[in-house]
C-alpha positions in Angstrom: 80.9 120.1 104.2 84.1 119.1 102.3 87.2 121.2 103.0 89.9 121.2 101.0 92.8 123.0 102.5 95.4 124.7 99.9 99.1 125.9 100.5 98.9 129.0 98.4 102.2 129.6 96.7 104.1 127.6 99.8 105.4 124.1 99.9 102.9 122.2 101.0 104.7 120.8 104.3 104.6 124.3 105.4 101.1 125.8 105.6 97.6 125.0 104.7 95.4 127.7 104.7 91.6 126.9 105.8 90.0 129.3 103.3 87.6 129.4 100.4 89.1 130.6 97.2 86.6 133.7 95.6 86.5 134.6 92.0 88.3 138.0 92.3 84.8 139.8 90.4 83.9 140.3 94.2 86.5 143.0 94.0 85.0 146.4 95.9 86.7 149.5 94.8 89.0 150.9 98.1 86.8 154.1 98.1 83.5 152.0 97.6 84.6 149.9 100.4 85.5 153.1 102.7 82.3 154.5 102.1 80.4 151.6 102.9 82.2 150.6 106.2 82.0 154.3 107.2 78.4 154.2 106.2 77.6 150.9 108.7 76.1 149.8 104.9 78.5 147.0 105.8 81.7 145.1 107.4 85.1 145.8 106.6 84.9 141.7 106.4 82.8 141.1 104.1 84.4 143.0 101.3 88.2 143.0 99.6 89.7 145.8 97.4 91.9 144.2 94.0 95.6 144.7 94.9 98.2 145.6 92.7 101.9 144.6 92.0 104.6 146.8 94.1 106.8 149.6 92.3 109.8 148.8 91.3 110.7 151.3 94.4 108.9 150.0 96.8 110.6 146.7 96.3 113.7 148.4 96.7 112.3 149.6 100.2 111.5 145.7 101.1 114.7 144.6 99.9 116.1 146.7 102.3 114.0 146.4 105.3 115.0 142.4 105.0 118.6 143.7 104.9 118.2 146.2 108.4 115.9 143.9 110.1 115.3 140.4 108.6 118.0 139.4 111.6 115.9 140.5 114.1 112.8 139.2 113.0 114.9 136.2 112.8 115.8 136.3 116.6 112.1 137.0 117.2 111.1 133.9 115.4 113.4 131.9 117.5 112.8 133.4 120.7 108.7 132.8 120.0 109.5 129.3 119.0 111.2 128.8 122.9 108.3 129.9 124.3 106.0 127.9 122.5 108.3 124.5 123.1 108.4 125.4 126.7 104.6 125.9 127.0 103.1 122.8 125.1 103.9 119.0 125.5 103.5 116.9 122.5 102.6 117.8 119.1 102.2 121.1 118.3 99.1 123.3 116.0 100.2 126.1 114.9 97.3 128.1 114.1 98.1 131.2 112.4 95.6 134.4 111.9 95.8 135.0 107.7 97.4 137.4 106.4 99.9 138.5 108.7 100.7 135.7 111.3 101.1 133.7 108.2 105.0 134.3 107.2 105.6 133.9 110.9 104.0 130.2 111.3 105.6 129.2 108.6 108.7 130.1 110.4 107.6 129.2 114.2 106.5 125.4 112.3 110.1 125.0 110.7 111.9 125.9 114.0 110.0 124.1 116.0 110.7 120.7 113.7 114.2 121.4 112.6 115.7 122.3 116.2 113.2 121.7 118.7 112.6 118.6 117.8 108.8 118.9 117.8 106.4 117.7 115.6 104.1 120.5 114.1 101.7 121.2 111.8 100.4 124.7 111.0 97.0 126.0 109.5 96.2 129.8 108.5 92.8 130.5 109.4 90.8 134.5 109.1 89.4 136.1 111.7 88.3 139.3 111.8 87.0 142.6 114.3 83.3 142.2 115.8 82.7 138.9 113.9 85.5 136.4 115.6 87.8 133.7 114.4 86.5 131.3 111.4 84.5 128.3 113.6 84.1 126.4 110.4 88.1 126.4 110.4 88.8 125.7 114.1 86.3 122.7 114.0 88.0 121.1 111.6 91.0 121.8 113.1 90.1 120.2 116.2 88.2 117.4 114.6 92.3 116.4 113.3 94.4 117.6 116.4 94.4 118.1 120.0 92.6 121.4 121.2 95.3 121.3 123.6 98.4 121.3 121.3 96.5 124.5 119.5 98.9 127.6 119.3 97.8 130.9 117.6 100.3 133.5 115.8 100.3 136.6 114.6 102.8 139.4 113.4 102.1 141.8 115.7 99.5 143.9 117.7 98.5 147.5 117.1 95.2 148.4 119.5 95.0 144.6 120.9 91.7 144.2 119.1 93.0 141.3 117.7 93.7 139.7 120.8 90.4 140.6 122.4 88.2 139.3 119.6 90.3 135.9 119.2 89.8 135.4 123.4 86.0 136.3 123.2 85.4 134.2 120.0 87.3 131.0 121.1 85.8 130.8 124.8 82.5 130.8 122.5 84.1 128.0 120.5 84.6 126.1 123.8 81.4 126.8 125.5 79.9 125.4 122.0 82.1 122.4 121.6 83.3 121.5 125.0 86.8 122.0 124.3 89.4 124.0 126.2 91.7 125.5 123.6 94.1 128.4 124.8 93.2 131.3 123.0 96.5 133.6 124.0 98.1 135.0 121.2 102.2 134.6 120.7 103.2 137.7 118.0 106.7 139.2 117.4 105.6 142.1 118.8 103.5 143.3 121.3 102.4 147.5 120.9 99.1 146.8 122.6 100.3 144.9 125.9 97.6 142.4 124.8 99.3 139.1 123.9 99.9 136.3 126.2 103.5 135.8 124.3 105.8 138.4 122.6 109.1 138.5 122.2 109.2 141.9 121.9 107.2 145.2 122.6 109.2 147.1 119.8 107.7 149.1 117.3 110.0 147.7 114.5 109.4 147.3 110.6 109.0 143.7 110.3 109.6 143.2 106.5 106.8 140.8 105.9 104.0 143.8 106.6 105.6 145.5 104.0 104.1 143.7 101.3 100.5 142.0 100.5 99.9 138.7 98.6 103.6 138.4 97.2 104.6 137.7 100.6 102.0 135.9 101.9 101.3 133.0 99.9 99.5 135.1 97.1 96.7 134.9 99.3 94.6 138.0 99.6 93.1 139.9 103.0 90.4 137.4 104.2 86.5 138.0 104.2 83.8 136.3 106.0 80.9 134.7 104.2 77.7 132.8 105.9 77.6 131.0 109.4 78.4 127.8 107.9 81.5 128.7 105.2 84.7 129.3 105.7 85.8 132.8 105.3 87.1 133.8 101.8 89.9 134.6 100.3 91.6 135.5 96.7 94.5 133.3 95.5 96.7 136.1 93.3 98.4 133.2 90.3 98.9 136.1 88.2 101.5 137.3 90.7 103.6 133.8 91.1 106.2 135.5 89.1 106.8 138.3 91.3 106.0 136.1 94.4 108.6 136.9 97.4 106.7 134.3 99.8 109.2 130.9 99.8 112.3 133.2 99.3 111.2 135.4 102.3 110.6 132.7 104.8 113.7 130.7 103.7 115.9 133.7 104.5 114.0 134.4 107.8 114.6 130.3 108.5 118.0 130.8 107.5 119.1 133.3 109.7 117.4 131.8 112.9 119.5 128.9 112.5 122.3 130.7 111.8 121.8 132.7 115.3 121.6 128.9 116.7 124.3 127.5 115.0 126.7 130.5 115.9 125.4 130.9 119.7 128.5 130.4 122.0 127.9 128.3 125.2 125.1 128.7 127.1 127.4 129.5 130.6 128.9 132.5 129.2 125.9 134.1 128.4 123.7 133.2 130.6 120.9 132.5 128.0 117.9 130.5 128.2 118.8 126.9 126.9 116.3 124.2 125.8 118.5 121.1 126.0 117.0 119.0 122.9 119.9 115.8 122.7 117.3 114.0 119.6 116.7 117.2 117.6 120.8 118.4 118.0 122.4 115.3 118.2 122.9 116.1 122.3 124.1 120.8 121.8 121.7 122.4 123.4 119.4 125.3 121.4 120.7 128.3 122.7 117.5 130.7 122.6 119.0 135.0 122.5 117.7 136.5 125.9 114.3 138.4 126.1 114.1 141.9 127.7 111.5 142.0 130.3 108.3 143.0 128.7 105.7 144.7 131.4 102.4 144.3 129.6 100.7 146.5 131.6 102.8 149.8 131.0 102.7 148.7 126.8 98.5 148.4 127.7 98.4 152.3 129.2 101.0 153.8 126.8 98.5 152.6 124.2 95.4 153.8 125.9 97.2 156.9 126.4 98.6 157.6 122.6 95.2 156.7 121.6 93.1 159.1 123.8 96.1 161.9 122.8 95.4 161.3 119.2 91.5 161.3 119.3 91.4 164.8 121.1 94.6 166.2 118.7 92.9 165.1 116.0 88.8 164.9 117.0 88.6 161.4 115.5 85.3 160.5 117.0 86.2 156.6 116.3 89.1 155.2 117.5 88.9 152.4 114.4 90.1 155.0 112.5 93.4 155.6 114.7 95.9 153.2 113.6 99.2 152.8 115.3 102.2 151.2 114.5 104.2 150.5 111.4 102.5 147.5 110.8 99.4 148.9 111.2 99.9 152.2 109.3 101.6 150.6 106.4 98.1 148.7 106.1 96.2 151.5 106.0 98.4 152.7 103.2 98.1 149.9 101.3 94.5 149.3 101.2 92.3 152.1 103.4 91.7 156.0 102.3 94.8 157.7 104.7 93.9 161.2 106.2 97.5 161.4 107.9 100.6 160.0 108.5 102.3 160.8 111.9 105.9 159.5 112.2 108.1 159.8 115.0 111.6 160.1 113.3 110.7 161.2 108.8 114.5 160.0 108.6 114.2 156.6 110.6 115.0 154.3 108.0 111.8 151.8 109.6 109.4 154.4 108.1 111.0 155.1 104.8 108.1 153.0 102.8 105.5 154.7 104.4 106.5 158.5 103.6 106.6 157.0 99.9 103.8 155.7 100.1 102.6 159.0 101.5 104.0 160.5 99.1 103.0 158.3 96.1 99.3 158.9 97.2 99.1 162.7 98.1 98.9 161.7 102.2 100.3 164.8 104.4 102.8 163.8 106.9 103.4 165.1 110.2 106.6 164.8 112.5 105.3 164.2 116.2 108.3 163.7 118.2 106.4 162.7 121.3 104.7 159.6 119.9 105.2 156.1 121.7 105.5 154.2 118.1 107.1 155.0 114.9 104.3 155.9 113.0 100.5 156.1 113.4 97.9 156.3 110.0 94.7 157.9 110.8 91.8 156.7 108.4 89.9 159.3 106.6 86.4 160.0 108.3 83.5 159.7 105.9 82.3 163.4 107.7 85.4 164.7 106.1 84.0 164.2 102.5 
């Protein structure tokens, strides 16, 4: 089979997603497609609701998220970037998981080539709960790079379902292929305590999960097809002219050099240095310190919020429970919301979700004692 990787609305130097494009007539309604996933009549995968262009408010609220916090998904970026230089040799694969890992490869591939010195290339491949990563992608993948120099990215994780199914679907791969590729996943943020690499464990709105297609490439939430095809995917052309994609990752690229550029010397600070003399012509690249992240407490405040909300609540699957603001701002966007629960109705990190609450009827409810910033629970099919 022929593949013919595309770069969506990106320069072509800085993704190439491993994806089939669909005719968008395979469009399922969002209450269709609740209905049928609720129904077991089938996967969340195998179906894709039409999405639509953002208000003219809502834009407002993702222009302002990059203002509060494009810096610190910046310094995120840059602190990921460390650990992946640190913990390959060689060239580097980045392999991020579409739709939301994507923004942050693009990022991760330009750091690691601009200041690290390191060559890298970076593919955007689906994968997707109970039916694993795309093996049609990976093979080709490793049929043009070193399974070794493989590195897999995504935004964040909410549950750590994520991270499970990409560890149980690549040991397959290597069982099947007699390769030895690292499945740990490097993310901004770690909720779940599931990811080999985070740099941070903060429940922060990172401006990129704000948005769908016009910030991704104009490339739509993935779906899986047969065995032997990739997974799918929608390429949104109609929306070039409202596309934020290139702008949002040159800003985000921007101001991760700028944190190098300005970084005083490493003694004063005692920072984490990467002394790179080829890449910066003999300064080091001054990475911004990581707080200690203890995986295991992040793991049992998750288990814990979770079993909290399914007895609060009587939500009889935990699928439905999703936590986070990356997480509930995607069940805003594209699931049927029963509730919104936020931590803080004033923090300035949820003010797109209580619009979008409020632009689609969702009650919200203040719960003070929640370990995130805001947790979406999916309507139940039992509730009619």
């Amino acid at each position: 089979m022929t593949i013919v990787p595309f770069s969506g609305s990106y320069a072509a130097d800085d993704v190439q997603f491993l994806l089939r494009q669909l005719p968008a007539q395979q469009f399922t309604s969002v209450a269709d497609k609740e209905a049928l996933i609720q129904s077991g009549r089938k996967h969340y995968s195998e179906m894709l609701s039409p999405e639509s262009l953002p208000s003219q408010r809502y834009l407002q609220v993702f222009d302002d998220a990059c203002a509060a916090n494009l810096a610190q998904m910046a310094r995120d970026c840059l602190v990921l970037t460390g650990m992946i230089a640190a913990r390959r040799t060689g060239d580097v694969t980045v392999v991020s998981l579409a739709r939301a890992g994507t923004p942050v490869g693009v990022i991760v591939k330009r750091l690691l080539a601009q200041r690290f010195g390191r060559a890298a290339v970076h593919y955007s491949v689906s994968i997707a709960r109970d039916r694993g990563i795309d093996a049609v992608a990976l093979r080709h993948i490793v049929q043009h790079h070193a399974p070794e120099s493989i590195v897999f990215i995504d935004g964040w994780t909410g549950k750590g379902v994520i991270s499970r199914e990409l560890a149980q679907s690549v040991a397959a791969f290597d069982l099947a292929h007699g390769t030895a590729i690292d499945s740990g996943l490097y993310v901004l943020s770690d909720l779940a305590g599931s990811a080999a690499c985070a740099a941070s464990e903060a429940d922060y709105l990172i401006p990129s999960s704000i948005l769908n297609a016009t910030v991704s490439g104009l490339v739509s939430r993935t779906v899986v097809g047969a065995p032997d095809q990739l997974h799918g995917c929608v390429y949104y052309e109609q929306f070039a002219p409202h596309d934020r994609s290139r702008s949002f990752v040159d800003a985000a690229t921007a101001a991760a050099l700028a944190l190098i550029d300005a970084a005083p010397p490493a003694a004063t600070l005692a920072l984490t240095v990467a002394l790179l003399p080829a890449a910066t012509q003999g300064r080091p690249v001054v990475i911004p310190p990581v707080a200690a992240l203890d995986r295991a407490a992040a793991a049992a405040m998750s288990t814990a919020c979770l079993a909290r909300l399914q007895q609060e609540y009587d939500v009889a699957d935990v699928n439905l429970i999703k936590p986070g603001i990356g997480e509930a701002t995607r069940v805003l966007l594209r699931r049927v919301p029963r509730l919104l629960l936020v931590r803080d109705p004033g923090a300035a990190d949820v003010r797109h979700l209580t619009l979008l609450a409020q632009e689609k009827n969702v009650p919200v409810i203040i719960d003070q004692s929640l370990p995130y910033q805001a947790v979406s629970l999916i309507r139940s099919a039992l509730d009619g």
